[in-house]
C-alpha positions in Angstrom: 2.1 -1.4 -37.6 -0.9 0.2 -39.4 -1.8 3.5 -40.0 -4.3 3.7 -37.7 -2.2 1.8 -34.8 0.7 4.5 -35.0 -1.6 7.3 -35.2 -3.7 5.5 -31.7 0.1 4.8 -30.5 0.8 8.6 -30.9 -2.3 9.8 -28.8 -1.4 7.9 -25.8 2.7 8.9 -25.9 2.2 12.6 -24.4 5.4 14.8 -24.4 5.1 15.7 -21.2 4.0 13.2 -18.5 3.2 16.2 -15.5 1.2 18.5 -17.9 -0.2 17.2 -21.0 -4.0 15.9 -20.6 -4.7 11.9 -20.2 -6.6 10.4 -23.1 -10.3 9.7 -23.3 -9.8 6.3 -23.1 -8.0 6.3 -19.9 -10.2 9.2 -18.4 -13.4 7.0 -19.2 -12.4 5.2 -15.9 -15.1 3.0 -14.2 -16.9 4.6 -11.0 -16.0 1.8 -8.8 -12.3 2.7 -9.5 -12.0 5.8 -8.0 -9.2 5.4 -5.4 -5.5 6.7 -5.8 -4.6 2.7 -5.5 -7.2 1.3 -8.1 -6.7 4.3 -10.4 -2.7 3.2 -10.6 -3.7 -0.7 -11.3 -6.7 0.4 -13.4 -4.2 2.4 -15.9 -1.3 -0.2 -16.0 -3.6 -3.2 -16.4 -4.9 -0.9 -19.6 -1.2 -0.1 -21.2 -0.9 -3.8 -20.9 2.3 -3.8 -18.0 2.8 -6.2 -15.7 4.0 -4.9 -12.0 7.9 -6.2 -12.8 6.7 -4.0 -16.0 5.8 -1.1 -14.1 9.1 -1.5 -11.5 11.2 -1.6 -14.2 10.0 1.2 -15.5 10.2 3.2 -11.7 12.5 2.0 -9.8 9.8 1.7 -7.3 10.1 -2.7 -6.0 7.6 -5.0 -6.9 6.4 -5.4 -3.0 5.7 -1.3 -2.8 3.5 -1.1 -6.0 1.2 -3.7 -4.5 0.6 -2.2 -1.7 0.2 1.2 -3.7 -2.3 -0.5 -5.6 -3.9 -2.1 -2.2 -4.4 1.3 -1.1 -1.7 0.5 1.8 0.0 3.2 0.9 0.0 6.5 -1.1 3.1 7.3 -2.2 5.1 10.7 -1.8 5.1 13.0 -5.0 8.6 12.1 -6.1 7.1 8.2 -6.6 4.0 9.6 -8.2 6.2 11.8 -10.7 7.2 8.0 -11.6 4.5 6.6 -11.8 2.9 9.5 -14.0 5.7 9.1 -16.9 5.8 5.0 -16.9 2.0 5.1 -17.1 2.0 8.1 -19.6 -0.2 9.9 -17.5 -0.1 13.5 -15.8 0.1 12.8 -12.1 -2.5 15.0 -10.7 -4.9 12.4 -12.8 -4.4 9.8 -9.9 -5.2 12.1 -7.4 -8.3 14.2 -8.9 -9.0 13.1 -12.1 -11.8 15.2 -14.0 -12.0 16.1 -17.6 -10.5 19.2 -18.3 -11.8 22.4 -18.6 -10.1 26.4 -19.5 -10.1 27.3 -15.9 -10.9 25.7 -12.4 -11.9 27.1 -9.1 -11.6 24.8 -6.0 -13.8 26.3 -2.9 -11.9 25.4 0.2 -15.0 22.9 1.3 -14.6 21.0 -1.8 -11.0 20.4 -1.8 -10.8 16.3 -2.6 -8.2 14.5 -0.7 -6.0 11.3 -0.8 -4.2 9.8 2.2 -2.4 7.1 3.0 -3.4 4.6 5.7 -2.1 2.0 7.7 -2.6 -1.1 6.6 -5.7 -3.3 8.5 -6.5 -0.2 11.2 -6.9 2.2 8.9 -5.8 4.9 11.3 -4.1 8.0 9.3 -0.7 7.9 8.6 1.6 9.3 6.1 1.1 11.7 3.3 -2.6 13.7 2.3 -2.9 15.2 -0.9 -5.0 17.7 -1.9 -5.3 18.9 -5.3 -6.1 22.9 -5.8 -6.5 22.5 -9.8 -8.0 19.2 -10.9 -9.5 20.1 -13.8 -7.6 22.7 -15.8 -6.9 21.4 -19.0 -3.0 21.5 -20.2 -1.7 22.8 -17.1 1.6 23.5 -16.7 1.8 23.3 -12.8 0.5 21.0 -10.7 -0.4 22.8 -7.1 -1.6 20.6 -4.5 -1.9 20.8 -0.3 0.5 18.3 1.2 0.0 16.9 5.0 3.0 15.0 6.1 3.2 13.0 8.9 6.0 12.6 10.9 8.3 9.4 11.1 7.8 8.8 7.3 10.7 6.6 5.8 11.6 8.8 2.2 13.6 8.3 -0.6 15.7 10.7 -2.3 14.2 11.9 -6.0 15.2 13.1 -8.8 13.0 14.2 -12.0 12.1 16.6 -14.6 10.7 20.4 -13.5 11.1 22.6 -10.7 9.1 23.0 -7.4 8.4 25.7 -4.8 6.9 24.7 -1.4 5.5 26.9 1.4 5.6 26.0 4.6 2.1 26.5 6.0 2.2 24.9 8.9 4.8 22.6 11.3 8.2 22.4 10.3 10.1 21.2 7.7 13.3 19.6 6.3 14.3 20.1 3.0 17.4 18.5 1.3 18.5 19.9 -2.1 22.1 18.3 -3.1 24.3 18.4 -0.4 22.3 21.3 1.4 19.8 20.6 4.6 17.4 23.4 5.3 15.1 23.9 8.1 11.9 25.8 7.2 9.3 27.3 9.2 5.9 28.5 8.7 5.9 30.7 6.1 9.4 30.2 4.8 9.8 29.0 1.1 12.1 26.9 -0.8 12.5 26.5 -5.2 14.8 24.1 -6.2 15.0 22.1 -9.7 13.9 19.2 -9.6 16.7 17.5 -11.6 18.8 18.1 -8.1 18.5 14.9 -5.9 16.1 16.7 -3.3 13.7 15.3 -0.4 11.2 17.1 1.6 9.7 15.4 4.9 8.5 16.7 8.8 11.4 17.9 11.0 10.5 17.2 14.5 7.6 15.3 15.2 5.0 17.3 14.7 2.6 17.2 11.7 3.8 19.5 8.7 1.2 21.2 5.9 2.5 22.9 2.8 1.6 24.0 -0.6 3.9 22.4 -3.1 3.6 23.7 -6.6 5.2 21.4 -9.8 6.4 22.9 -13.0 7.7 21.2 -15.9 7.5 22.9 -19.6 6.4 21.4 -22.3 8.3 20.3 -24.7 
């Protein structure tokens, strides 16, 4: 490998797939691309994986990524956590991506969001994401709004970090280890990630909360 290869090799390995900034290659991403879906396939088409590539890498089965790349589904944050390190991307990139800047300000009107819809009816179902800091460079947390619907089929996740989640609105079931809780409005839960934890709507009525990632760099 030459010189120039390891050293283009080295900018696109970041230490630290939540935080560390996307490259200007991959952030140069064409207009036309701008869904959560297209973004996904747009990145992994360009580090040259395959999606039996990319499930290998996740966990996450061949069937599922194409309908996250169809835009048939968004995918809860665990699976985008996933996706972020086998793509060697932050994952608030596939929700808001932006160059970066020192500080950000999002004004409640111009919060962007990403949700998941039913296949063919479009109706809206399943997770909304908004992101509350899309363009503050090397960030160390990744806050976002999270609307969950009910009746959403989850997987248990494990990964890197911590994360703290308010219950703003609805209620909420929260599984860390062994241990169920039941949160209401205005409760709060912080867990590390690395426990085997899964958040989703308890009862069936729609839950909102502000969920807050954190891993350090290394």
């Amino acid at each position: 490998m030459s010189k120039k290869a390891r050293k283009r090799k080295r900018r696109h390995e970041p230490e630290d797939y939540l935080t560390d900034p996307a490259s200007m290659e991959v952030r140069a991403l064409p207009e036309e691309e701008g869904s959560l879906g297209r973004r996904i396939a747009w990145i992994r088409r360009k580090r040259g994986l395959s999606l039996e590539d990319l499930a290998s890498r996740t966990g996450i089965d061949v069937d599922q990524l194409k309908r996250i790349e169809q835009d048939d589904y968004t995918p809860p944050l665990g699976e985008l956590i996933r996706l972020g390190k086998a793509l060697q991307m932050k994952m608030g990139y596939f929700i808001a991506p932006a160059e970066p800047r020192p500080y950000t300000i999002v004004r409640s009107h111009e919060r962007q969001t990403v949700a998941r819809f039913a296949s063919g009816s479009k109706a809206r179902h399943g997770y909304t994401y908004e992101s509350l800091a899309p363009e503050k460079g090397d960030r160390l947390m990744e806050p976002f709004i999270v609307t969950m619907h009910p009746g959403d089929v989850q997987e248990i996740s494990t990964h890197d970090g911590q994360e703290f989640i308010y219950v703003l609105e609805g209620r909420l079931e929260a599984r860390v280890g062994e241990k169920v809780e039941i949160l209401d409005p205005g409760d709060a839960i912080y867990y590390n990630s690395t426990e085997p934890h899964l958040v989703k709507c308890h009862g069936d009525q729609v839950t909102r909360i502000l969920a807050v990632l954190f891993t350090e760099s290394r």
